[in-house]
N, C-alpha and C positions, 0 to 999 in steps of 0.2 A: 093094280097096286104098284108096279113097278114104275107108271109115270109121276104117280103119288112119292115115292121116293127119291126119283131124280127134282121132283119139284123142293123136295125139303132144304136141299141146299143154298139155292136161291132165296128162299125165304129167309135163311139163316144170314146167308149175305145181305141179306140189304136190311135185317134186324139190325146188327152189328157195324154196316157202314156207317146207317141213319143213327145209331146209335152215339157215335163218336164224332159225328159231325153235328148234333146237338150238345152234345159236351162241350168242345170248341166251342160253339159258338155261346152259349149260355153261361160260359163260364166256371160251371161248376161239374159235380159230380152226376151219374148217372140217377138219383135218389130220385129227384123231382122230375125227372121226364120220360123214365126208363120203361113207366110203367102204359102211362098214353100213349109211348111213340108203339111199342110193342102191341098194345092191345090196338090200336088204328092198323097197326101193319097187317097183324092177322085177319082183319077184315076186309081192306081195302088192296093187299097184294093178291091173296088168290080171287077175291072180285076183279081187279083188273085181269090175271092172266088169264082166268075164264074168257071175261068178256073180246080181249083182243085174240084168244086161240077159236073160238068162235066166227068169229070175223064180225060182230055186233058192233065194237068199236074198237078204229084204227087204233096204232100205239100213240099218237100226241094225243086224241084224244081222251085217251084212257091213262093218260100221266097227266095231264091235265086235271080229268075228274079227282084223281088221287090227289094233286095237290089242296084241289080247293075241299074235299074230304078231310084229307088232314091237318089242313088250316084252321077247319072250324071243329075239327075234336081237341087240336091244341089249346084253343083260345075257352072251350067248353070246361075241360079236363084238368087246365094248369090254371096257375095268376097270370098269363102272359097276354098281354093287350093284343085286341084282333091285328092290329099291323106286324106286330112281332111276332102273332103264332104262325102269321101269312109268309113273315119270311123266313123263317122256322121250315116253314110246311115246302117253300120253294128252293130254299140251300138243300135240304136233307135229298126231296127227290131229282132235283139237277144235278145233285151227283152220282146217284145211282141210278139216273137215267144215264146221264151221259157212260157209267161201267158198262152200263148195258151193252152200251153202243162199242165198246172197245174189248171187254170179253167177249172172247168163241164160247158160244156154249154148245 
């Protein structure tokens, strides 16, 4: 239980980063994409940490599967043409990959 809840924070981070860096870039309010980027998160964040605390797959590999995941839940889920969900799906997690990489966790 206790890894379950150091994991919630993180999750929460990177709801909230990805969340704002969609806003930016979309222009608008959190209405139309708050709800895809959220539901892709909760699927494809603790699939990824699974999968790389495991040692199944590295971490590029496993940022990677999540971009191309939630490029094509964006482009499924929103009006946003596949090249834009694509870089949607690769602004959002280049940045919170890159937190990744400069918070201690």
């Amino acid at each position: 239980m206790t890894a379950f809840l150091d994991y919630l924070p993180l999750l929460g981070l990177t709801i909230v980063v990805e969340l704002g860096v969609a806003m930016l870039l979309l222009h608008s309010g959190p209405g139309k994409i708050a709800l895809p980027l959220i539901s892709l998160n909760l699927i494809s964040h603790p699939l990824a940490t699974y999968l790389v605390g495991e040692d199944i797959l590295d971490w590029g590999a496993a940022e990677m599967a999540v971009m191309v995941l939630e490029g094509v839940g964006y482009a499924w889920a929103t009006a946003l043409s596949w090249k834009r969900a694509a870089l949607l799906a690769l602004a959002c997690n280049g940045v919170t990959a890159t937190l990744s990489l400069i918070i201690p966790w």
